[in-house]
C-alpha positions in Angstrom: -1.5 -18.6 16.3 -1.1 -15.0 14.4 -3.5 -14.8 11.0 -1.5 -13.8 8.3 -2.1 -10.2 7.5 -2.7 -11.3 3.6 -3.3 -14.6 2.3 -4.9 -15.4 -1.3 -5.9 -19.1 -2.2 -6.3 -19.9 -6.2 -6.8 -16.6 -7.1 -8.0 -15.5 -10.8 -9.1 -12.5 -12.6 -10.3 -12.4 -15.8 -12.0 -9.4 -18.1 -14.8 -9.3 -20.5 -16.0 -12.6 -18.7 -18.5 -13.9 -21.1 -17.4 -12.6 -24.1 -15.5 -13.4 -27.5 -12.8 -10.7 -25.9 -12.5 -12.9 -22.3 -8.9 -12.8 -21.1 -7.6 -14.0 -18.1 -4.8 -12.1 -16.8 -4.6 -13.8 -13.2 -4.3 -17.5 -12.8 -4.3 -19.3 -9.4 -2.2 -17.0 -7.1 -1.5 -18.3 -3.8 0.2 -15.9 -1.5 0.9 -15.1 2.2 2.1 -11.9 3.6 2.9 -12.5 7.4 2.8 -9.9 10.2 5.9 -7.5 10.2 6.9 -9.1 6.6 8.6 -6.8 4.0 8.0 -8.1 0.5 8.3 -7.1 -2.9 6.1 -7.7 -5.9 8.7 -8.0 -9.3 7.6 -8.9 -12.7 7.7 -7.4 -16.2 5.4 -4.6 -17.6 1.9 -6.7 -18.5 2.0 -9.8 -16.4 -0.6 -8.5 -13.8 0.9 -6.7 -11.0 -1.5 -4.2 -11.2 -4.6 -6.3 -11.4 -3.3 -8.3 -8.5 -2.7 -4.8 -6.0 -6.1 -4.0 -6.5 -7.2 -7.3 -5.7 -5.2 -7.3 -3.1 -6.2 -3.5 -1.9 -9.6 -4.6 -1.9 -10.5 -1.9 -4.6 -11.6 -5.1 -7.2 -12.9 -8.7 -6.4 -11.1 -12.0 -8.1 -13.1 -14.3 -10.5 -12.4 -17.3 -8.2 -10.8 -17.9 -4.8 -10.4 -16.6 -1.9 -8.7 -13.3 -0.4 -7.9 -13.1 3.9 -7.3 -9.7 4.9 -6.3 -9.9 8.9 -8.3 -13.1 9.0 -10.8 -11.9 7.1 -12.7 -13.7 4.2 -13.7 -11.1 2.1 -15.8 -12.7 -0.7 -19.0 -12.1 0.9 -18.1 -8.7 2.2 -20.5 -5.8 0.2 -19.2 -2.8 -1.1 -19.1 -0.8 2.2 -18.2 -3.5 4.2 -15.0 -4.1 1.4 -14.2 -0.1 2.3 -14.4 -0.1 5.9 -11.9 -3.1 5.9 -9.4 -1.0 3.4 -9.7 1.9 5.3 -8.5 -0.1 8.7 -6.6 -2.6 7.1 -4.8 -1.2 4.5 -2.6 1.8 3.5 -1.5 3.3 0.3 1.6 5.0 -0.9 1.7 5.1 -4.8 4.7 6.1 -7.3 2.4 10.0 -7.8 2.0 10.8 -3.9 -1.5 12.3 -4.7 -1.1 14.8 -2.0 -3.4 18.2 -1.9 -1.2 20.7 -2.8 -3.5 23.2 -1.3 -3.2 21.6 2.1 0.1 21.5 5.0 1.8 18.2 5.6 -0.2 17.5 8.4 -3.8 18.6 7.1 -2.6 15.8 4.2 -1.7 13.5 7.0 -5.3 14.2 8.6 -7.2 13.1 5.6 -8.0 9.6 6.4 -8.8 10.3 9.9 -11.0 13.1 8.6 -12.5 11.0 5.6 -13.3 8.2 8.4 -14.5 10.3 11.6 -16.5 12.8 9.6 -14.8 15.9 11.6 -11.6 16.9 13.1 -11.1 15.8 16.8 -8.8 17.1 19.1 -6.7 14.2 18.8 -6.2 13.9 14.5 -3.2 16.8 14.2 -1.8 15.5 17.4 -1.4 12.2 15.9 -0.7 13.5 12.4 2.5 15.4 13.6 3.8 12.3 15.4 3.6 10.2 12.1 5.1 13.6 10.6 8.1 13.4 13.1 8.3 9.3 12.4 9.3 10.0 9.1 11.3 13.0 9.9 9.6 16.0 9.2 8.4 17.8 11.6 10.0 21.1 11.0 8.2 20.9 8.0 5.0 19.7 9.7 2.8 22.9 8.6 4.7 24.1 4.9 2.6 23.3 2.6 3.2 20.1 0.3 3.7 22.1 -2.9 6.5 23.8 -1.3 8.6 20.8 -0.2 10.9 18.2 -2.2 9.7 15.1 -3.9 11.5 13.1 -1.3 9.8 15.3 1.3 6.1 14.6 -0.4 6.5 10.8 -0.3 7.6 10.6 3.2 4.0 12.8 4.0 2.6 10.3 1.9 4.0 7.5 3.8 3.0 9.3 7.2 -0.8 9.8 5.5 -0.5 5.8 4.9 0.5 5.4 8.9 -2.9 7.2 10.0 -5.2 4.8 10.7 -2.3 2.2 11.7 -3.2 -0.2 8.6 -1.6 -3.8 9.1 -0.5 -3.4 5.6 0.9 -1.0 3.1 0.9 -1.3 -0.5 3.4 0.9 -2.2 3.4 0.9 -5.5 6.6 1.7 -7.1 7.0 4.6 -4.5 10.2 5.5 -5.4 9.8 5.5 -9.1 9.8 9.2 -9.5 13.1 9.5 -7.4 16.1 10.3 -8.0 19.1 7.0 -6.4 19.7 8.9 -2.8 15.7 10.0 -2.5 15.1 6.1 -3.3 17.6 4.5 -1.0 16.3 7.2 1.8 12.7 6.1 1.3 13.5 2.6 1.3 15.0 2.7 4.7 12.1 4.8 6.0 9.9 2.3 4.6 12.3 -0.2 6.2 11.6 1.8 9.9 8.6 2.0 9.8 8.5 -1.8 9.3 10.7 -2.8 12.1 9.7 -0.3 14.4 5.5 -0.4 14.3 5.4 -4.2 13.1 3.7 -3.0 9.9 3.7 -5.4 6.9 4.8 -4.0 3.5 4.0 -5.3 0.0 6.2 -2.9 -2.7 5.9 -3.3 -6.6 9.3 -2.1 -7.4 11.8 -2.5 -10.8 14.2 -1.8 -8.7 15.8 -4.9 -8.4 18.5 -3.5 -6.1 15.8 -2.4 -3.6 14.2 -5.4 -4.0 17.1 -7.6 -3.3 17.1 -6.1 0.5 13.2 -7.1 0.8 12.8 -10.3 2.9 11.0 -12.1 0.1 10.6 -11.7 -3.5 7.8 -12.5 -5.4 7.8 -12.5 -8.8 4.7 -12.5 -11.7 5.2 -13.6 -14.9 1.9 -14.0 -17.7 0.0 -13.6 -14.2 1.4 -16.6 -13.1 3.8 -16.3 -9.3 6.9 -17.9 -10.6 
């Protein structure tokens, strides 16, 4: 039997633990996120869907429960052992691309697989123009970022997400700063990508009508999953 790629168990979060100021903002999540799943993460402005993605991205540890990343338990995990899972396990595409503007698409693609090996092999542009073609732009494999559309800069952000070949991907609100066609065109790149390399997808969205054409919704109300 296939681990999930994701599963928290009773999962809470609070803040100024301790103190008169103690809130809670997370209480009791349970979630799954399956292999090759597409989901997305609704819920108003303040009810925790930020505190829950960086639970989930491994970047801050629950109050209580228990978090499986590929099978994983992570609560025991130390600080480098929490960011050598991430950088395998996860990948990132946010609503601001956080691109280097001083670099081409594919140096931007390289990053992780520099950050992680230390030093360019022969192998990392090789691999960072094949993600670059995946999402369509390899004529544009060596402009650099700053000189491309905003479309064009999340789809090299999507690519940088491939590199290491996460099991997941978080995008957060990745088509906020979009206009409607950029949006539905990374959508259904997102959507590809998913379908094509098996990769599961967790998106915050308030796009309801992206959302809609996820294959699950979740939604978080007063940190609660409704």
């Amino acid at each position: 039997m296939v681990d999930p790629v994701l599963q928290l168990n009773q999962v809470c979060k609070s803040y100024a633990v301790g103190t008169p100021a103690e809130t809670q903002v997370l209480f009791d999540i349970d979630l799954t996120i399956q292999p090759g799943e597409f989901a997305a993460l609704i819920g108003p402005s303040g009810s925790g869907k930020s505190t829950l993605l960086n639970i989930i991205g491994l970047l801050d540890r629950p109050a209580s429960g228990q978090l499986h990343m590929t099978g994983q338990e992570t609560s025991t995990l130390d600080d480098a052992q929490l960011t050598l899972l991430r950088g395998h396990a996860i990948g990132f595409v946010f609503q601001s691309h956080y691109l280097l503007s001083a670099f081409t698409a594919t140096e931007n693609v390289m990053m992780p697989m520099l950050l992680q090996n230390g030093r360019e092999d022969g192998n990392m542009r090789e691999r960072a123009q094949t993600l670059l073609a995946q999402v369509n732009l390899a004529q544009w494999q060596d402009s650099m970022v700053g000189n491309i559309s905003g479309g064009q800069q999340q789809r090299v952000a999507i690519a940088r997400a491939l590199a290491l070949s996460p099991s997941l991907i978080l995008a957060d609100e990745p088509t906020g700063n979009l206009d409607t066609k950029s949006a539905d065109s990374i959508f259904e790149l997102m959507r590809k990508v998913n379908k094509e390399n098996g990769t599961s997808f967790l998106m915050v969205t308030h796009n309801m009508a992206l959302a809609k054409r996820c294959d699950r919704i979740i939604e978080l109300v007063d940190g609660r999953v409704v």
